[in-house]
C-alpha positions in Angstrom: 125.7 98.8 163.1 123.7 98.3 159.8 123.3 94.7 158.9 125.0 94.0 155.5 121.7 92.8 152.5 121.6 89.0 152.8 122.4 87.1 148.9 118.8 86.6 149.1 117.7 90.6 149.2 120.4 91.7 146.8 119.2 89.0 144.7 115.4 90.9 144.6 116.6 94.1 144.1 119.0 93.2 141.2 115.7 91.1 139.4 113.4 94.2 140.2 116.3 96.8 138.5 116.4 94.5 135.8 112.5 93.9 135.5 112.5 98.1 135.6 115.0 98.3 132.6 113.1 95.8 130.9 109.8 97.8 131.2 111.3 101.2 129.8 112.9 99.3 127.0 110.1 97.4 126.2 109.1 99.8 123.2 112.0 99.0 121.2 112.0 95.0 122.1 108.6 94.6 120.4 109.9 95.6 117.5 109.5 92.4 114.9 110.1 92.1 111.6 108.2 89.6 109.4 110.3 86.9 107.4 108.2 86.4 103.6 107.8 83.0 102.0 109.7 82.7 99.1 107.9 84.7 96.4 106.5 83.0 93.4 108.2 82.7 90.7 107.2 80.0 88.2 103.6 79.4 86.9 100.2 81.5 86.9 98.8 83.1 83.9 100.7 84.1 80.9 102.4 88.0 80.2 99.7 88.8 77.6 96.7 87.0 79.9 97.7 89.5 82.6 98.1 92.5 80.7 94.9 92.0 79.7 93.6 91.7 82.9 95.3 94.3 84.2 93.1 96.9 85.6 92.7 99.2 88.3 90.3 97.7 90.9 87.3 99.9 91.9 87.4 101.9 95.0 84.5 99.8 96.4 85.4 97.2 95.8 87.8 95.8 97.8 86.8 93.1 100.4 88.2 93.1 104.2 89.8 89.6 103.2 93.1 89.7 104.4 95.9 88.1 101.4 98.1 85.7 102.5 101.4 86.5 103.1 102.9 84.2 99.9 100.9 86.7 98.1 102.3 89.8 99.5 105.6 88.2 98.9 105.3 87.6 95.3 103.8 91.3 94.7 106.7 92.9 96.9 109.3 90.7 95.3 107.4 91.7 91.2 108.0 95.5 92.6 111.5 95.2 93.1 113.1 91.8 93.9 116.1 90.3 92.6 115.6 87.9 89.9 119.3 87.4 88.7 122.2 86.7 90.7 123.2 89.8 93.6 122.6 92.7 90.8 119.5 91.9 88.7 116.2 93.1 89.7 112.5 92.7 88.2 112.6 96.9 87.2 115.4 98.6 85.7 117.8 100.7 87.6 119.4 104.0 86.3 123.7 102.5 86.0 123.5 99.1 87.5 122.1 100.5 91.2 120.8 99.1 93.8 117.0 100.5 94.3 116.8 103.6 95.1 112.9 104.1 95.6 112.1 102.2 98.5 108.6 100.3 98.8 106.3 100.7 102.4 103.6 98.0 103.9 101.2 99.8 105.4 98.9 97.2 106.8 96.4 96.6 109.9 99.4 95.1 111.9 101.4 98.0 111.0 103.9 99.8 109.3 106.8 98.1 107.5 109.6 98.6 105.0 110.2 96.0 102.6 113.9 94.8 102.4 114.6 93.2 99.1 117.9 91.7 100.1 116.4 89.2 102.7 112.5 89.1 101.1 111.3 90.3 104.6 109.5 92.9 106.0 111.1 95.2 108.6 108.7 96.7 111.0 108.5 100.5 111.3 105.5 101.1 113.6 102.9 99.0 114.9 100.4 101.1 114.1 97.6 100.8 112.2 97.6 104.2 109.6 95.2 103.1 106.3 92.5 105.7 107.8 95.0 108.6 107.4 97.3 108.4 104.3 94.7 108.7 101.3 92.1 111.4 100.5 89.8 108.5 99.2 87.9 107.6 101.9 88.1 103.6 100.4 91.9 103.6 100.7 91.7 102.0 104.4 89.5 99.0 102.8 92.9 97.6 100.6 94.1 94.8 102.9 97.8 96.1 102.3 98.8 100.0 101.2 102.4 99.5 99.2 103.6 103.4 99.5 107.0 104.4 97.4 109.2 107.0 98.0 112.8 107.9 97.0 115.9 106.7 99.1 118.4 110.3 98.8 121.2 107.8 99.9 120.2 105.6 97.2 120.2 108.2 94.7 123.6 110.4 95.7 125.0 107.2 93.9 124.2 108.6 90.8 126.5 109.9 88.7 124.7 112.9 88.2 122.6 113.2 91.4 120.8 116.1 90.3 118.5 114.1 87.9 117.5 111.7 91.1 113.8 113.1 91.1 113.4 112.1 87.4 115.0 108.4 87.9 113.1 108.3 90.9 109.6 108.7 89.4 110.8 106.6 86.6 111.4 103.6 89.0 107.9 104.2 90.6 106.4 103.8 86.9 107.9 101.0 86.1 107.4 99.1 90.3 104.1 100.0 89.8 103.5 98.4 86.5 105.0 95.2 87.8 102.5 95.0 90.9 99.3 95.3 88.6 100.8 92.4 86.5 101.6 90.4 89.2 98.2 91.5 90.9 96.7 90.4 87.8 98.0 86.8 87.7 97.3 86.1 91.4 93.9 87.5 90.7 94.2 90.3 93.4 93.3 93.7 93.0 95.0 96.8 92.8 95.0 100.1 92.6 97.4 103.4 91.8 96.8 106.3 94.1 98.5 109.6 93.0 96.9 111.7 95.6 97.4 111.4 99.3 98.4 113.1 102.6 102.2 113.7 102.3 102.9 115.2 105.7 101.0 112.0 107.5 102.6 109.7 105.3 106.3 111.0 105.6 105.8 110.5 109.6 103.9 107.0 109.1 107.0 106.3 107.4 109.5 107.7 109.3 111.1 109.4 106.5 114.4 110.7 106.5 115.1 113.9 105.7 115.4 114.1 101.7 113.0 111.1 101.1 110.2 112.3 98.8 107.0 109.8 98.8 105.7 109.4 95.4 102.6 107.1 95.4 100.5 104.4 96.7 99.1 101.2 95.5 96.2 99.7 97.2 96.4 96.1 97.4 93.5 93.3 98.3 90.7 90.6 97.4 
């Protein structure tokens, strides 16, 4: 008769079936998202000192400095943080709304999505995609590419849904403005990008269906 598996040897094969789960899940357990200092919010050059420092930085000119992440937090949270209570933001939004344009890290370390309810950044990819978004070759030189496009969930909200594309752009303007001032009081520099690979972006992104991506800002020393 067949011997029955000793403790010992069901013991093995239960760590090595859990070891092999492990392994084919290990994709999705590297997944890490990346808690921000508290953005700055108090000091640095005045309003009028930074708007009239505010500048678009030469293509060449960025350096492969990396910016600290205190830094990125206080140019994410200029973009669209909350700077009032649960329903006050640093941009205007079309009838009181949460943000409906959503604001992308592209970085070295990869791709991530900023969430502007916990000042964090939630991790996408961990891929390393500044070489194929922009048609300037200098776009991969910006430490960090800050890419915006539209949230459809965001915008169904409205009460007239149909004019989504027009708040949306709207939104970008006025997030965009805010990182060239606050690029301009930490002394960083920036730089609106209009033109870029749409296709390569939307699946560096992981776009859902409906979600339009509208520009980049290059971001750096």
């Amino acid at each position: 008769m067949p011997k029955t598996p000793s403790v010992a040897l069901k013991a093995a094969l239960a760590a090595l079936v859990l070891a092999a789960i492990s392994g084919m899940c290990l994709p999705y357990a590297l997944a890490e998202d990346i808690a921000l200092p508290a953005p700055q919010t108090e000091g640095g050059i005045g309003l009028f000192e930074a708007l009239k420092n505010r500048a678009s930085a030469p293509g060449g000119d960025f350096s492969p400095a990396e910016l600290s992440m205190e830094e990125l937090s206080a140019v994410l949270w200029a973009a669209t943080g909350l700077n009032r209570g649960e329903q006050g933001w640093t941009v205007p939004m079309a009838e009181g709304l949460p943000p409906y344009v959503d604001v992308y890290a592209l970085g070295a370390s990869g791709v991530y999505r900023y969430d502007w309810k916990g000042n964090r950044l939630v991790e996408i990819s961990r891929d390393n995609v500044k070489d194929k978004v922009g048609h300037q070759g200098f776009v991969r030189r910006a430490s960090w590419i800050l890419a915006f496009a539209s949230n459809p969930e965001g915008l169904s909200a409205l009460r007239n849904p149909e004019s989504g594309p027009e708040f949306a752009q709207v939104l970008t303007g006025a997030m965009t403005q805010n990182v060239y001032l606050a690029a301009a009081a930490l002394k960083l520099g920036t730089r609106y990008i209009h033109s870029f690979y749409a296709d390569e972006l939307k699946s560096a992104l992981k776009l859902t269906e409906g979600s339009v991506p509208i520009a980049l800002m290059l971001l750096g020393k």
